[in-house]
N, C-alpha and C positions, 0 to 999 in steps of 0.2 A: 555462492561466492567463489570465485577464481583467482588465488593468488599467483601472479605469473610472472614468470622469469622472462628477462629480454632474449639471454644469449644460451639457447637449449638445441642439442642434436635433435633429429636432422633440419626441423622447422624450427626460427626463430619466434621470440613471441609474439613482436607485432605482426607477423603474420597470421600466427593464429587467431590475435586475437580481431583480425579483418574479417577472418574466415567467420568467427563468431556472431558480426554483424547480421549472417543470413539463418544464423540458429532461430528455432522457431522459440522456444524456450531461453532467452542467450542469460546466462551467469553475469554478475556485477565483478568488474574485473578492476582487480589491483595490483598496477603493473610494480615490479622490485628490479631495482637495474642498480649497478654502480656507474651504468652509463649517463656521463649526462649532458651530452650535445645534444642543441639545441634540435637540432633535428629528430633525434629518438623520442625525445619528451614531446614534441609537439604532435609525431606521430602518435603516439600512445593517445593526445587527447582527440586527436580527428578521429581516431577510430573508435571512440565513445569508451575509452578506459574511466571506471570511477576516478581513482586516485591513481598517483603516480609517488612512488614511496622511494628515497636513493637510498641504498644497501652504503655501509651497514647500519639496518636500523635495530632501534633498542625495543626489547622484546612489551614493554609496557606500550609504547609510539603503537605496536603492528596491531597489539590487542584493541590497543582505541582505536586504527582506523580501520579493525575490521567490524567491531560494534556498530562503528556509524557507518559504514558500507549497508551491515544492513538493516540498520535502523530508518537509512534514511526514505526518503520518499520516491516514489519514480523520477529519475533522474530525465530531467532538459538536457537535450542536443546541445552543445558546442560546438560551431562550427570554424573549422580552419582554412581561412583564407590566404593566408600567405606562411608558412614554417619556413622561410628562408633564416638564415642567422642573424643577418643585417635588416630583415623586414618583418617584423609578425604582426599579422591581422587576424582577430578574433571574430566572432558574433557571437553572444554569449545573452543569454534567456534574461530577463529582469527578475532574477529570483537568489536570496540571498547565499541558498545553498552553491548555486552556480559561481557566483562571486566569488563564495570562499575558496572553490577548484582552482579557479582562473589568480585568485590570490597566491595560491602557492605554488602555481607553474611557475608567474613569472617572477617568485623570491628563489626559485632555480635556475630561470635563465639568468638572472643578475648575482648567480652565487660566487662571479669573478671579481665583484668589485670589493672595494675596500668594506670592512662591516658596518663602519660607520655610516659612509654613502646607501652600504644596501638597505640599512635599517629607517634610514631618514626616504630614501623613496620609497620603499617599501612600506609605510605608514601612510603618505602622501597619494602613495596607490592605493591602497583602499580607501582611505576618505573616499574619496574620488569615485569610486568605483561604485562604491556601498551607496553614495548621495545618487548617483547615474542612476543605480536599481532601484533604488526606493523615491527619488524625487520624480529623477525624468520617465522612468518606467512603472512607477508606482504599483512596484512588486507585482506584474502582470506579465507571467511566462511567454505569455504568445507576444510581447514587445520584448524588442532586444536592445542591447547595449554592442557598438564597434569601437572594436580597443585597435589600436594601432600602436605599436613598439618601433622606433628606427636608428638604429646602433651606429655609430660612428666611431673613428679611431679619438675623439675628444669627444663626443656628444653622446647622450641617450635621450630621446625626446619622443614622450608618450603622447597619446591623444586620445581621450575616452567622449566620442560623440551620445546620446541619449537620446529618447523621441518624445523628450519634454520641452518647453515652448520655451526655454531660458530664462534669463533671471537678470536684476541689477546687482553691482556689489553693496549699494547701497540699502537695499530693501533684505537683508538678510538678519533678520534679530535673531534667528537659531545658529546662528555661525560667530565665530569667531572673527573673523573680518568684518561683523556688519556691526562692532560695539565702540565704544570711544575707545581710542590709545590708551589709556589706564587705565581699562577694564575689560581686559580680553576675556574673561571668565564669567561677563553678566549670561551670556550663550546659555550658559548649562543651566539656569534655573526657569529657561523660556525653554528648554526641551524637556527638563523635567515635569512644567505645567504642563506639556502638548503630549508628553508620553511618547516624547523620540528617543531611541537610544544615544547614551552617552556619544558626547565626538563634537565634530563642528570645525574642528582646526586645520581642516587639509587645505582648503583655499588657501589663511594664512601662511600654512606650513611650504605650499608652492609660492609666494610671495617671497616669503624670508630668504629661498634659497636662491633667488635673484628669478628664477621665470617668467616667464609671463601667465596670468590666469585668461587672457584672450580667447575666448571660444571653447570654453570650457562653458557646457549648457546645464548641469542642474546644480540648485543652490545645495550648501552646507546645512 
């Protein structure tokens, strides 16, 4: 495990850690920066960084994510298709671990907005994401998830495609959009019988916020 600084003489770290791509042996690397344009972090995941941690971080935070660094399992590619500031495209493995990286990149690219907006899509983004891996992907590494982010000077507008076959809003009993208006909460005892993890609300929760849920392919 390689914990690695961005800004180090004479080589910077994402370059090093590019150079590590063709180690035969390569370390699980967890990049520390107090940098955090959108550019450097995105960098850090193209070039297959485990984690990407912003300085300063607290010394309990470093220990947990180097436990799970290397606790975890062979890590899925992420691939980066577009790192522009105004454009990010993902392709990201249909496996829940991957999800959770891709979770916390983008509660970094969005660590400008207000807390309350970051926390409300921020939530909305994983449903989302977690339904993509597990419904439309059915937790199958070699199928992928394309996330797409497109930044405006008044807009943020995500788009998570999946390679499941779609869904109605109306055929959804493990979701919270798919129950009567005065019982948004029957959801949780149809995923409790079916042995889905807690959740179901992110359709809703992109509804409430005025969205559109239009072409959005796996159900809650």
């Amino acid at each position: 495990l390689l914990l690695l600084d961005v800004w180090m003489p004479p080589m910077n770290g994402l370059d090093l850690l590019a150079k590590l791509r063709h180690a035969k042996q390569r370390p699980r690397v967890v990049v520390m920066t107090s940098d955090d344009a959108p550019e450097t972090l995105l960098k850090a995941v193209r070039e297959q960084a485990f984690k990407y941690v912003h300085k300063p971080v607290e010394s309990p935070l470093l220990l947990q994510t180097v436990r799970d660094a290397l606790a975890a399992d062979d890590v899925a590619p992420i691939e980066v298709i577009s790192a522009r500031s105004d454009w990010v495209e993902l392709v990201v493995p249909c496996t829940r671990e991957a999800a959770g990286r891709i979770e916390e990149v983008m509660a970094q690219l969005d660590a400008a907005l207000a807390p309350d907006v970051r926390e409300s899509i921020g939530y909305a983004f994983r449903e989302l994401l977690l339904n993509a891996v597990e419904w439309g992907g059915k937790l199958d590494p070699s199928r992928t998830v394309r996330i797409s982010c497109l930044r405006a000077k008044r807009m943020l507008l995500y788009r998570i495609a999946d390679p499941g076959p779609g869904f109605t809003l109306e055929d959804l009993p493990h979701a919270a959009i798919g129950q009567a208006p005065g019982d948004p909460i029957a959801h949780m005892e149809v995923r409790e019988a079916k042995g889905i993890r807690p959740g179901g609300f992110g359709l809703m929760m992109v509804r409430a916020s005025g969205n559109s849920s239009e072409g959005i392919r796996s159900p809650l």
